[in-house]
C-alpha positions in Angstrom: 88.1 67.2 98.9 84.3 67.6 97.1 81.9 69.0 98.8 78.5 67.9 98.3 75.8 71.1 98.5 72.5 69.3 98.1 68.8 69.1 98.0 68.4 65.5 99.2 69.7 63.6 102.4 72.9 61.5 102.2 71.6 58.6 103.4 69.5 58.5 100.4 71.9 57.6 98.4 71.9 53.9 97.3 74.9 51.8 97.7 77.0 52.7 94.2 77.9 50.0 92.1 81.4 50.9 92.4 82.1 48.7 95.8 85.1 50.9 96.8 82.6 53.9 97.6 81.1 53.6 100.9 76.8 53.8 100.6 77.1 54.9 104.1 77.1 59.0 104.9 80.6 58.4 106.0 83.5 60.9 104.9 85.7 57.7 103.1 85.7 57.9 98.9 88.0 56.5 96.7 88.5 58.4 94.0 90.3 56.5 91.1 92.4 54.8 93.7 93.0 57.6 96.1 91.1 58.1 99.4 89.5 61.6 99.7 86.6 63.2 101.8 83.0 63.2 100.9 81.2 65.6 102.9 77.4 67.3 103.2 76.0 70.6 103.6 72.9 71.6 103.5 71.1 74.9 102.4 68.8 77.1 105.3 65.0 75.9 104.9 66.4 72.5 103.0 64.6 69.4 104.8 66.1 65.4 104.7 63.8 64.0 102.2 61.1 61.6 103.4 61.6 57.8 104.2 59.4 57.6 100.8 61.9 59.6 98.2 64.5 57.2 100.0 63.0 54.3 98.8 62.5 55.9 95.4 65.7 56.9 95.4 67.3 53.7 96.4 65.0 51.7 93.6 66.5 54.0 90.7 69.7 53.5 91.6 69.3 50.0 91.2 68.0 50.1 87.3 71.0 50.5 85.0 70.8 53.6 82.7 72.7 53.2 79.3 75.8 54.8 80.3 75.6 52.7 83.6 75.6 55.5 86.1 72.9 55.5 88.5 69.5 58.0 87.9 67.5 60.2 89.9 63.7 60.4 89.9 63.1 63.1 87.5 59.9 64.6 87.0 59.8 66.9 83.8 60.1 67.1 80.0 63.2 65.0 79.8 64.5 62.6 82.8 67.9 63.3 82.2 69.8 64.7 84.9 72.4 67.3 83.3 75.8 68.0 85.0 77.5 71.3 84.3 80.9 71.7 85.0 81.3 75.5 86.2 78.6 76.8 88.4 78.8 80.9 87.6 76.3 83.3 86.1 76.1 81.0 82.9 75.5 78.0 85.0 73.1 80.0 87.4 71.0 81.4 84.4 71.1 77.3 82.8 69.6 76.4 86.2 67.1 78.9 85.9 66.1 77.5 82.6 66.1 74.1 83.9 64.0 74.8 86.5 60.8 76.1 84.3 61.3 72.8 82.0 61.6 70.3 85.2 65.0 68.9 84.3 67.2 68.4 87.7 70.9 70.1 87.0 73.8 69.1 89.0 76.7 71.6 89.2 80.3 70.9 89.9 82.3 74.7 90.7 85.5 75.0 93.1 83.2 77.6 95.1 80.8 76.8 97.6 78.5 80.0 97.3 79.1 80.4 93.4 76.3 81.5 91.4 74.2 78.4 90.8 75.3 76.7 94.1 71.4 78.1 95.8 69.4 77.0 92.8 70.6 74.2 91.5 69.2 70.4 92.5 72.8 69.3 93.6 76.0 72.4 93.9 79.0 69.7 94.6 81.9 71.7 95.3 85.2 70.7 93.1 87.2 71.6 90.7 86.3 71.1 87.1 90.4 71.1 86.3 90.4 68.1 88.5 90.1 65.0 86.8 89.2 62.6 89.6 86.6 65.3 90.5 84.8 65.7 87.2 84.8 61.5 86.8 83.4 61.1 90.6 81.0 63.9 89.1 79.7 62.7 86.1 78.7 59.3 88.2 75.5 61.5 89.3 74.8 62.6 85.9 73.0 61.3 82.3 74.7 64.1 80.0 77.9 66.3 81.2 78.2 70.1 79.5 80.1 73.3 80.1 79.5 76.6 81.4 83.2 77.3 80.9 85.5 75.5 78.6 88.4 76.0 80.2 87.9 72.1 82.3 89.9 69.0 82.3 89.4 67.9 78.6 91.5 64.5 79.0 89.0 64.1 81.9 86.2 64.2 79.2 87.7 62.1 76.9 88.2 59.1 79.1 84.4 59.6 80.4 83.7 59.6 76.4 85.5 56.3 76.1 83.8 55.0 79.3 80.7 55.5 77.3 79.5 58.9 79.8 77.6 61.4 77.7 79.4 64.9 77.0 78.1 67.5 75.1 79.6 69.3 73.0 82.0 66.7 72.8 86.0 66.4 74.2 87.0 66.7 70.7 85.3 70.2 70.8 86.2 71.6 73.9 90.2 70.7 73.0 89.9 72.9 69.5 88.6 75.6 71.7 90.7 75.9 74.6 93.4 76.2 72.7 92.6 79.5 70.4 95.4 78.9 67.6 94.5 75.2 67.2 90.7 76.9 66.9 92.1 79.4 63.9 94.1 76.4 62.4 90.6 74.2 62.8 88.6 76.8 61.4 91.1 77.5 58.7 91.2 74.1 57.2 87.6 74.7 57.1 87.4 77.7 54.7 86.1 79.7 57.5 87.0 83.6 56.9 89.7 84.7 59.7 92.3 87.4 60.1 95.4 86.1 59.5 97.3 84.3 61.8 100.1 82.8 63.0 102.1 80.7 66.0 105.4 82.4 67.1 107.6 80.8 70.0 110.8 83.7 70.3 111.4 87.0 69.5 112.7 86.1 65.8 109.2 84.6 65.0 107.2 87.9 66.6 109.8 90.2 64.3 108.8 88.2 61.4 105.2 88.3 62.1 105.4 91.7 62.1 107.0 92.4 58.8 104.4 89.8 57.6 101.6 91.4 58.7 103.0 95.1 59.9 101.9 97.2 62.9 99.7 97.5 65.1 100.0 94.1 65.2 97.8 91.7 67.9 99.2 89.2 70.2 97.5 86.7 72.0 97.5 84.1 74.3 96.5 80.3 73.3 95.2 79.5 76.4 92.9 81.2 79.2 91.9 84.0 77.7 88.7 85.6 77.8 86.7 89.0 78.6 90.4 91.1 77.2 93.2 88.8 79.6 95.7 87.7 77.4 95.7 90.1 74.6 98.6 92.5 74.0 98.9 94.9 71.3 102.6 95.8 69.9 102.6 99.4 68.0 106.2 98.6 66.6 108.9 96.2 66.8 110.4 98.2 69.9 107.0 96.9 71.7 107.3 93.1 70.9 108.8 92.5 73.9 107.2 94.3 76.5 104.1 93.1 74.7 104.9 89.3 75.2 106.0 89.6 78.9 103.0 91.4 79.8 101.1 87.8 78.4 104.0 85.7 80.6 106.2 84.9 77.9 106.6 82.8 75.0 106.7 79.5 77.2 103.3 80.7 78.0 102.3 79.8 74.0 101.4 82.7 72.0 100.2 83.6 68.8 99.9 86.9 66.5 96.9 88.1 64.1 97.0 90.8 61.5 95.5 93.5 63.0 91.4 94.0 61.9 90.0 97.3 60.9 86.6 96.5 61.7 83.8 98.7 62.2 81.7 96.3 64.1 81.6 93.2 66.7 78.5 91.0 65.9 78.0 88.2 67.3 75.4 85.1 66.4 74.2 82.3 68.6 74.2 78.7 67.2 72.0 75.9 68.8 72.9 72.7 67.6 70.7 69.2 68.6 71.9 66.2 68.4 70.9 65.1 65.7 73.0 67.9 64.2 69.6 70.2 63.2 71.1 73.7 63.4 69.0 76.9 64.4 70.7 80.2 64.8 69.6 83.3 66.9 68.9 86.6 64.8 72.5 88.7 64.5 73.9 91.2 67.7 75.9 93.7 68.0 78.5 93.7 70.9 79.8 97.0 72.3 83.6 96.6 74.5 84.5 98.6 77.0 88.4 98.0 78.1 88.0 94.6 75.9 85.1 93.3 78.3 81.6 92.9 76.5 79.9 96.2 77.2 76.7 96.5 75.4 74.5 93.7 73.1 72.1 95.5 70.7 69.5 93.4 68.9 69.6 92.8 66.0 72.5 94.2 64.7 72.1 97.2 62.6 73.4 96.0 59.9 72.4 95.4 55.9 70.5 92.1 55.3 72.9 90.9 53.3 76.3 91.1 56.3 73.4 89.3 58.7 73.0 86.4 55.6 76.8 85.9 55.6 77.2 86.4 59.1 74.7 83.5 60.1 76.3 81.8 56.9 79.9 81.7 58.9 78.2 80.9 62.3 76.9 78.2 60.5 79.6 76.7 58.9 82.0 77.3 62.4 79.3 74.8 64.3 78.8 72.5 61.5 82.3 72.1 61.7 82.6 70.9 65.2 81.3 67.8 67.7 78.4 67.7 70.0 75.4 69.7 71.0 74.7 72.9 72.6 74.4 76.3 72.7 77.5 77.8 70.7 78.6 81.4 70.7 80.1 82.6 67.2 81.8 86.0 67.9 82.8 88.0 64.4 84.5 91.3 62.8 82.5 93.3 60.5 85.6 94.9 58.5 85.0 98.5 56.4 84.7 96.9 53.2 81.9 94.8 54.4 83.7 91.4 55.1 82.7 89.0 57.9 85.5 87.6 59.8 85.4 85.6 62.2 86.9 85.9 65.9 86.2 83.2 68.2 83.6 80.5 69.1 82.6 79.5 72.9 81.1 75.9 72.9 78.5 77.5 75.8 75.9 79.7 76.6 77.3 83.4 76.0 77.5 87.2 77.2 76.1 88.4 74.0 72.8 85.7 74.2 71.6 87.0 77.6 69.2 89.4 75.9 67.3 86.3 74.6 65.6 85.6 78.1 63.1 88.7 77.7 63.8 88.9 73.8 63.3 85.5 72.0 60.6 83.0 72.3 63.3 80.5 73.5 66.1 81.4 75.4 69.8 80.2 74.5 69.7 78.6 78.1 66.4 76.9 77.4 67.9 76.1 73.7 71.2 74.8 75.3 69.2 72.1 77.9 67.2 71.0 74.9 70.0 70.8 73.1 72.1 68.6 75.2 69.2 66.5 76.6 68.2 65.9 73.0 64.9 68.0 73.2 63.7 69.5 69.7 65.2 72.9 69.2 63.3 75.8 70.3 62.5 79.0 68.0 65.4 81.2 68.0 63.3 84.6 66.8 62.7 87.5 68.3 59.4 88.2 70.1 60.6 91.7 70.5 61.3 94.1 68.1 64.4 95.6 69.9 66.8 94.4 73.0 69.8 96.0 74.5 71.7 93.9 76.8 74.0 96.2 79.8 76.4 94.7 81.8 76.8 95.5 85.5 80.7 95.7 85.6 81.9 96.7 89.2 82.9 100.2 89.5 84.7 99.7 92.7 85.8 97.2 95.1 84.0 95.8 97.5 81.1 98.1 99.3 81.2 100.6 97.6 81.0 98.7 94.3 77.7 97.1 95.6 76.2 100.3 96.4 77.3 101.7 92.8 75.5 98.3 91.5 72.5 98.9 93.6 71.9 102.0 92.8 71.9 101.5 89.3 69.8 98.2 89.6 67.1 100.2 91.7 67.4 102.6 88.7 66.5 99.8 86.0 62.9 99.2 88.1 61.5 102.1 87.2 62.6 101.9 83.4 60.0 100.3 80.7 61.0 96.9 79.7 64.1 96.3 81.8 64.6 93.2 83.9 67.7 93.0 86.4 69.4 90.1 86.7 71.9 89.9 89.7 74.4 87.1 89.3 74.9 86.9 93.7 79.0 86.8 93.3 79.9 87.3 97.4 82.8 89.7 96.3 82.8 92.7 94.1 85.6 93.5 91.9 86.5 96.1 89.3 85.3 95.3 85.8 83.9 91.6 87.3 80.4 90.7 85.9 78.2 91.0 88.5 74.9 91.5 86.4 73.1 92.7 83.4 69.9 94.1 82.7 68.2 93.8 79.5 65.7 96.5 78.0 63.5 95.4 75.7 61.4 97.9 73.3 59.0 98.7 69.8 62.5 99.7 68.5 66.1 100.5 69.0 65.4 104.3 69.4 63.2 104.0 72.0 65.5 101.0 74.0 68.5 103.3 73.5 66.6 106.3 74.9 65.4 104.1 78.0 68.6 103.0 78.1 69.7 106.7 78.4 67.3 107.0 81.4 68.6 104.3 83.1 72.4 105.7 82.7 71.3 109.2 84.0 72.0 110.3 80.4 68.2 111.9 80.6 65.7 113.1 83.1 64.1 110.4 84.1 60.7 112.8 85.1 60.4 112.4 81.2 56.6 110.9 80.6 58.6 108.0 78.5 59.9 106.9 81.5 56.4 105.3 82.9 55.4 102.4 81.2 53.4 103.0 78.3 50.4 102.6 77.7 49.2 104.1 75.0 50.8 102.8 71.8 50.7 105.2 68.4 51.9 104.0 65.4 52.2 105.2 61.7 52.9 103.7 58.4 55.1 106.7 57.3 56.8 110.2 59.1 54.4 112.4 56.5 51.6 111.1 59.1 53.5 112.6 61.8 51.7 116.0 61.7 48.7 114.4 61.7 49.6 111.7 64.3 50.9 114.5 67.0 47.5 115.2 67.8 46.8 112.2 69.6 49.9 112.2 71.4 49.1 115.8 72.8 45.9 114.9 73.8 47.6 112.1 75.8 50.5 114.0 77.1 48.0 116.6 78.4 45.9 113.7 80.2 49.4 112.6 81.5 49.1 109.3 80.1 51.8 107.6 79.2 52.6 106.4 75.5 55.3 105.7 73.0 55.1 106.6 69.1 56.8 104.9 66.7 56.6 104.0 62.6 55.5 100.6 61.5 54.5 99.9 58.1 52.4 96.9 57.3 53.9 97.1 53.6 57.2 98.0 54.0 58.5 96.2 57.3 55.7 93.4 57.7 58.0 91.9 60.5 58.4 94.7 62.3 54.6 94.9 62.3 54.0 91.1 63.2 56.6 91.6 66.2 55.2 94.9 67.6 51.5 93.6 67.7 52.2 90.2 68.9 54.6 91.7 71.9 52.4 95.0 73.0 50.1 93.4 75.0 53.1 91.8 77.0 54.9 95.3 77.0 52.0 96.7 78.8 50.1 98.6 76.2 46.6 98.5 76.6 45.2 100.7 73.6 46.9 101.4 70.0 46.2 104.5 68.0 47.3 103.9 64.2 47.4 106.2 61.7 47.4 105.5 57.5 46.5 106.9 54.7 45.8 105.5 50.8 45.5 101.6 51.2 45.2 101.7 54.9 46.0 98.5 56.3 48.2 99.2 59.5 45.2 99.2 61.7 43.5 96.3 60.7 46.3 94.3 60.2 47.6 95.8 63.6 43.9 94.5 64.8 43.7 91.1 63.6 46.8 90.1 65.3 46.2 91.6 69.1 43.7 91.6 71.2 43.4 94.9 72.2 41.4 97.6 71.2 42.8 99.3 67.9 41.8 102.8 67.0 42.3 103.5 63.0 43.1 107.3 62.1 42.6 107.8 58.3 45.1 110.3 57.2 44.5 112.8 54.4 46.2 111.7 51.2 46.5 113.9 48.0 44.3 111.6 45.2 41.3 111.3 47.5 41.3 113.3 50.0 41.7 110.6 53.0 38.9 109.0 52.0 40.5 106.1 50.6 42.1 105.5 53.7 38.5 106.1 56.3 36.7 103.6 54.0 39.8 101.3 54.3 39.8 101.6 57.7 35.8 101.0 58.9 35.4 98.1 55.8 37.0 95.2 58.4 35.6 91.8 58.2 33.3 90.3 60.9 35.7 89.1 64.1 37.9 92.1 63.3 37.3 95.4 64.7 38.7 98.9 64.4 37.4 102.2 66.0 37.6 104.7 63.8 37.4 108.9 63.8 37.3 111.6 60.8 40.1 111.6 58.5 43.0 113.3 60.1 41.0 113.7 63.7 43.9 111.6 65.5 43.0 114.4 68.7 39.6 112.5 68.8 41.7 108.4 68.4 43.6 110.2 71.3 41.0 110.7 73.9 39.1 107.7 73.0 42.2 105.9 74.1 41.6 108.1 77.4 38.4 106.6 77.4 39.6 103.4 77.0 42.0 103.6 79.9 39.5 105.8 81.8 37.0 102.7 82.6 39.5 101.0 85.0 41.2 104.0 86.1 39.4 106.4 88.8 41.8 109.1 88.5 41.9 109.4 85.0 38.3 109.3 84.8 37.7 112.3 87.0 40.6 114.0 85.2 38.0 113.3 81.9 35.3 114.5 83.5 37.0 117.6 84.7 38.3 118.0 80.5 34.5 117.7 79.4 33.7 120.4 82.3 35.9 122.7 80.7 34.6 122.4 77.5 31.2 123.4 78.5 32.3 126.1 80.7 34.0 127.3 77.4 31.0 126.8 75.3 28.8 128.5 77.9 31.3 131.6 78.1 31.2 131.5 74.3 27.4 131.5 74.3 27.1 134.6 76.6 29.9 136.9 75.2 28.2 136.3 71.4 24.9 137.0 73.5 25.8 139.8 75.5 28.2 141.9 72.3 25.9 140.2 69.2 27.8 138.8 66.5 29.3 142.0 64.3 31.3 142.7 67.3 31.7 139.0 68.6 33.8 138.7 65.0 35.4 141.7 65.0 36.5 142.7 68.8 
């Protein structure tokens, strides 16, 4: 039985083509010969649509698309109605996505309250391994993808031949689900891999491992993901403990040398359809009892392992059918060689950082993808993101209150956006959310991350959002550049400091000033010496208000740098204060914030008190002792 969760009426729906399906709301269907129940639900505050969007409805399903199913009204920047088989986090977050671009998404998931069932346009409840169920499915749709790729390929492939719309393709999906026809795909390919081999009895696994020696990994073909179906023998006296904990060599298994890596990277791969490839900037992925743990981005890595990294991620795609939103998963070995692991033909774990972190998000990239949309860019409009899973920590309650208390946590933490997938049950080690941090750099993301973990005291002054940002092209200005941030820490204003060096890391620079403004920063204090041209470079690319602090350099004396600093072109301005005075760029920035803050302004007014009363004190002890004793008390 399908059950239909949807956001129109049922009597909407215009008689089908197909004159063995009832148009009436009845529960009679024929599905590929077979009678089965068609039934309607309907989510709380969810209306029957109007007589109006019946007669709409009931016109479109009369005009023939090119596949020949029948189309919804679609308002939006494609009018392609995408079906996704698997309605969990991935789907939910693909909904999300969908819903900002005005493109209607239909999902198909055995669970009624799955992730995406409450927000996307149609939740029809199936299973995606049922064949009948996918073809009734993909009836409603203009273009069928995957949230999961573990679906009824043969399904796919007769939709294919019925002329239905699949991306990636049923060709793709088959290499995948089957990970040793994927290693023999991508070997034929001259894609780097660990080597690898198919064994079907215990003579095979002993020869594997005299091949390739101990520890050696074994694996399952088939339906394994986040660590199930991996084993790891230590010896020959293990091989067979090793293989029944997988289910057996009727199961289908297959062995790997075993990788000394030093890293898991990870690179995501949109591909259009007219086979235009644009990949995502390289991650890191941190495991934690084989489940992905941590994402850091970008990976901190040499230039040169990111090159051949996106190179292999490259090459893997090119190499397979279809559009989407592919995730290329890779070993960094210790003599720098980039192997690859895995690929998912779907949105993926390690691209969730890219809804805060890139201009276009690998769920945004997948729907343009598969609806044949131009490709979005893939960059970074951050200059550091760290992705955390929310694993359960228990079962049940008191999982969700371990969840909830660290989600409440992740509010108060600059940069950090929860997402909460809404799985009904918790369960040990089940993804139940993530929350992504984003930051000027990975130091400061790490050490919020750290506050959100308990690792620190979160009464720290970093843990307000900042405000204040101060920036320097090099450490030497750093004992000049403390100035400003004492002033601020006095004024309990919060701030972050950080290096950024308009010759030296140019993107670093372009990605901080263009993303401050959104992080909350309201002022920038920058400090540089000789040549000068952090602030005004800083300053020609935000628009707010830039404070140069010329910093004391050994040819000229910092005079280089003030007349640097105050020479800006028309349209381009920098405040600026005596060489090496960054106490003064400090409380300007007070002033600055001061003008649309009460508080702070009285706590100003209070500073410049003092400083009379300490002027006037000054006056009358010189007055009252005279100035032999005044110097020498």
């Amino acid at each position: 039985m399908m059950l239909v969760r949807a956001l129109v009426h049922p009597t909407c729906f215009a008689r089908p083509r197909d004159s063995r399906l009832s148009s009436s709301p009845s529960t009679q269907v024929f599905v590929e010969g077979k009678k089965t129940s068609l039934s309607f639900s309907y989510p709380k505050k969810t209306r029957p649509m109007s007589s109006a969007r019946c007669a709409i409805s009931a016109k479109s399903s009369q005009q023939s698309s090119k596949d020949g199913e029948d189309r919804l009204s679609v308002h939006g920047v494609s009018e392609m109605v995408v079906g996704i088989l698997g309605g969990g986090q991935l789907g939910r977050m693909l909904c999300q996505a969908a819903s900002q671009m005005g493109i209607k998404v239909l999902t198909l998931d055995p669970l009624e309250n799955c992730p995406a069932s409450s927000l996307s346009h149609q939740h029809i409840v199936g299973n995606f391994n049922d064949g009948s169920a996918v073809l009734e499915f993909a009836k409603r749709c203009g273009v069928l993808t995957v949230e999961i790729e573990h679906v009824d390929v043969d399904a796919l492939k007769k939709l294919e031949q019925q002329g239905v719309d699949c991306e990636p393709k049923a060709s793709t999906i088959r290499i995948i689900q089957d990970k040793y026809i994927q290693k023999v795909h991508f070997s034929h390919h001259g894609i780097p891999l660990p080597d690898f081999m198919q064994i079907d009895n215990l003579k095979s696994a002993e020869g594997a491992g005299d091949l390739f020696g101990y520890p050696l990994m074994i694996k399952s073909r088939k339906l394994a993901y986040d660590g199930r179906g991996n084993a790891v023998a230590h010896s020959k006296e293990e091989l067979s403990s090793s293989v029944k904990v997988l289910g057996g060599y009727d199961r289908g298994l297959y062995v790997e040398r075993w990788t000394e890596f030093v890293k898991e990277l990870a690179v995501i791969v949109g591909r259009g359809r007219d086979g235009s490839i644009s990949c995502y900037p390289v991650v890191e992925t941190i495991h934690r009892d084989n489940i992905c743990h941590i994402v850091e981005a970008p990976a901190d890595v040499p230039e040169s392992v990111k090159k051949c990294a996106m190179d292999v991620a490259q090459k893997a795609v090119s190499s397979l059918g279809g559009a989407g939103v592919f995730a290329v998963e890779l070993f960094l070995t210790k003599d720098g060689k980039v192997l690859l692991n895995e690929v998912a033909p779907r949105p993926h774990n390690s691209g969730h950082h890219t809804i805060e972190s890139c201009y276009t998000s690998q769920y945004e990239q997948h729907l343009r993808a598969v609806t044949g949309l131009p490709l979005g860019d893939p960059s970074m409009k951050t200059p550091a993101a760290i992705m955390y899973n929310i694993l359960g920590e228990d079962e049940g309650e008191p999982g969700f209150y371990i969840a909830h208390q660290l989600t409440r946590r992740a509010l108060s933490i600059p940069g950090a956006s929860v997402h909460w997938y809404d799985k009904p049950e918790m369960r040990k080690q089940r993804k139940m959310g993530h929350i992504t941090i984003v930051g000027p750099s990975m130091n400061i993301v790490k050490r919020r991350l750290d506050l959100l973990l308990e690792r620190e005291n979160i009464g720290n002054h970093t843990a307000a959002t900042p405000h204040v940002a101060i920036i320097m092209g090099s450490d030497s200005d750093l004992p000049v550049m403390k100035d400003a941030a004492e002033i601020l820490k006095a004024f309990d204003v919060p701030f972050e400091i950080t290096i950024v060096s308009a010759h030296r890391t140019p993107e670093r620079m372009y990605s901080f000033a263009l993303s401050a403004r959104e992080r909350g920063i309201r002022t920038i204090i920058a400090g540089a010496g000789g040549a000068a041209h952090l602030p005004g470079m800083v300053a020609s690319l935000t628009p707010l208000p830039v404070i140069g602090v010329p910093v004391k350099t050994s040819s000229l004396s910092g005079v280089d740098s003030l007349y640097s600093i105050v020479q800006m072109p028309k349209g381009v301005p920098v405040a600026t204060v005596a060489i090496n005075n960054a106490a003064n760029a400090g409380l300007l920035a007070v002033k600055i914030l001061a003008s649309t803050d009460s508080d702070l302004s009285e706590r100003l007014m209070k500073y410049q008190e003092d400083m009379k009363d300490a002027v006037l004190g000054k006056a009358e002890k010189l007055e009252a002792e005279g100035w032999e004793k005044y110097l020498n008390p």
